[in-house]
N, C-alpha and C positions, 0 to 999 in steps of 0.2 A: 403337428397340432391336432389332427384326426385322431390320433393315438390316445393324446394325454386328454380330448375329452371326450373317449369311449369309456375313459376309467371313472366308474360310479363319484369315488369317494373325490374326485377332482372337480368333477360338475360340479359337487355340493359346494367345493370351497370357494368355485368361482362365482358361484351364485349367492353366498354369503358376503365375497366381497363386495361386487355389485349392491346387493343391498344395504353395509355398510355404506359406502360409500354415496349410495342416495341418502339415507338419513342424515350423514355426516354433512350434505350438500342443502339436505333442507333446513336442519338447525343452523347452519353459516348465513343462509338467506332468512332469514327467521330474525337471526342476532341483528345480521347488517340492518335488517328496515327497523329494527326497533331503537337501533341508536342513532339510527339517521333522525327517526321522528324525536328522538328528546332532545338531538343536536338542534335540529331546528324550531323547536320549542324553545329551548335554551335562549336561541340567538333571540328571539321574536320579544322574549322578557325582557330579558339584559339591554335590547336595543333601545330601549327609554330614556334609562340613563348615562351617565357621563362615567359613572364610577362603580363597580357590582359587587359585592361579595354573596357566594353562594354557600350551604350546605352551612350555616355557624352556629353555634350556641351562644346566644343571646342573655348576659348575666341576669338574675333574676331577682340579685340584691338579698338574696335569702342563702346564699351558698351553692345555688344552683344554676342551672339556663333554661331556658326554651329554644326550642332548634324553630331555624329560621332557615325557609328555602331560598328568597334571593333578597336582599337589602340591597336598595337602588340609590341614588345619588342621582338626584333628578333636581332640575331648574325649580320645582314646585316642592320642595326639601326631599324628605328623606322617606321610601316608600320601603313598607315590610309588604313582600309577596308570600300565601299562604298558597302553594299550587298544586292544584288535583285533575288528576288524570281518570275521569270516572266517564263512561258512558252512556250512553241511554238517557230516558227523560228523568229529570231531577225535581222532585217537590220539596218546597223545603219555603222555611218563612224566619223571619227575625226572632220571633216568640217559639216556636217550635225547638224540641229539645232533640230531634232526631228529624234529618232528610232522607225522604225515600227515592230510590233510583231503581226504574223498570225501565230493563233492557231486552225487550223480545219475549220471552218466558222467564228470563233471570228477574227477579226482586230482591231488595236488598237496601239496610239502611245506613246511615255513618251519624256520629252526632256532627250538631249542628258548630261548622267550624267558625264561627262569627266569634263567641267565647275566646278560642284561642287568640281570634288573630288582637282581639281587644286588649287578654295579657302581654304579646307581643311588642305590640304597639306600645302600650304604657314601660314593659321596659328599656323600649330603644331610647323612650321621650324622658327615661331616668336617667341615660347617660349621655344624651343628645343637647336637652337644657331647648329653649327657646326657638331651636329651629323646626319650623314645620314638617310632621310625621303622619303619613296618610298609614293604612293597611288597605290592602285588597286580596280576595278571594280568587286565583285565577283560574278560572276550570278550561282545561284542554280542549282542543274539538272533539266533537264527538259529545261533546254534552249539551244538553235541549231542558230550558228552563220555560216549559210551557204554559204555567202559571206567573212566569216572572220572573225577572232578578231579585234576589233578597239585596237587601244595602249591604254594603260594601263589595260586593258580587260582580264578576264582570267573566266574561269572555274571553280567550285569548284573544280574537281576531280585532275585539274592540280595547283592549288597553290602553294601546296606543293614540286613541281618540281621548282617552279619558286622562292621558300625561303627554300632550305633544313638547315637545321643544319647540325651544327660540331662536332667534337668529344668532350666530356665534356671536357677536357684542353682545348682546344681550344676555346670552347664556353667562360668557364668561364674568360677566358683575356682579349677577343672579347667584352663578356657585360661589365666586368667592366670599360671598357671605356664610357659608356654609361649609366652609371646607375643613375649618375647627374641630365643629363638631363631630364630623365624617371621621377625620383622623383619631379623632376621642372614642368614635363607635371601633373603629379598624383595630384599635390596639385593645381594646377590652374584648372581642368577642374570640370567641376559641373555634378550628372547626368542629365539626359534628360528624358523629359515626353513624347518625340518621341521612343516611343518604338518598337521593329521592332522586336527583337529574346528573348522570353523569356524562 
């Protein structure tokens, strides 16, 4: 072993692979916490309701869709989640045509998603008919609305205050009024290659 690393050109290689092998080891631990955290985001969404479809294209009656990140099947109809992963303090208002997001030294603006999730909404309630269609704006943790929640806006950590369930009778009455419709949304939407939670 003394031998082979007296020889120059062997130190190098071993010293290459070592530090392959760290990078290879930090990108795997890099990867693993970032799918743990959208797993667990994932579950925290989806756990509202009874029925989920993620990542779909939402027909738009014009020939096209809207991508939609989670359509929910909830006791309280049929919820479109619009979800963002943005961090830092978020300002942002109903009237405003751009929210700004400062994060430490980072600044930075996105338009204002309330638009979207309104066309959303109205096309799910095109092919939905009569049953009750909420939208919400979910922002990740990690995001600080220090001025406020805009309407329709909500927290992951609070969703679930804002759609609880009912008792299983209760539920199951509640959906079967609803479960038409659901199947009417399930076979018209398509999935989407706008992928955002895997």
């Amino acid at each position: 072993m003394r031998d082979i690393m007296s020889q120059p050109q062997m130190r190098w290689v071993i010293i290459a692979a070592a530090v392959a092998a760290g990078f290879g080891l930090s990108w795997l631990w890099r990867w693993y916490r970032v799918r743990h955290a959208r797993k667990v985001l994932r579950s925290a969404v989806i756990s509202i309701g009874a029925d989920h479809l993620v990542d779909v294209l939402v027909p738009d009656g014009m020939g096209d869709g809207y991508h939609v990140d989670f359509l929910l099947l909830t006791v309280h109809g049929i919820v479109v989640i619009d979800m963002r992963q943005v961090r830092g303090n978020i300002f942002g208002g109903d009237q405003m045509a751009e929210w700004t997001v400062m994060d430490g030294p980072r600044r930075f603006t996105f338009i204002n998603p309330q638009n979207g999730l309104y066309d959303r909404v109205a096309a799910v309630k095109a092919i939905t008919g009569d049953v009750p269609v909420e939208g919400r704006v979910v922002f990740a943790k990690g995001s600080r609305f220090p001025k406020g929640l805009p309407k329709w806006t909500v927290l992951i950590d609070s969703l679930r205050a804002q759609f609880p369930s009912l008792d299983a009778d209760s539920e199951d009455g509640t959906l079967s009024g609803y479960r038409e419709a659901w199947a009417r949304l399930k076979s018209a939407v398509t999935p989407s290659t706008m992928v955002h939670m895997r």
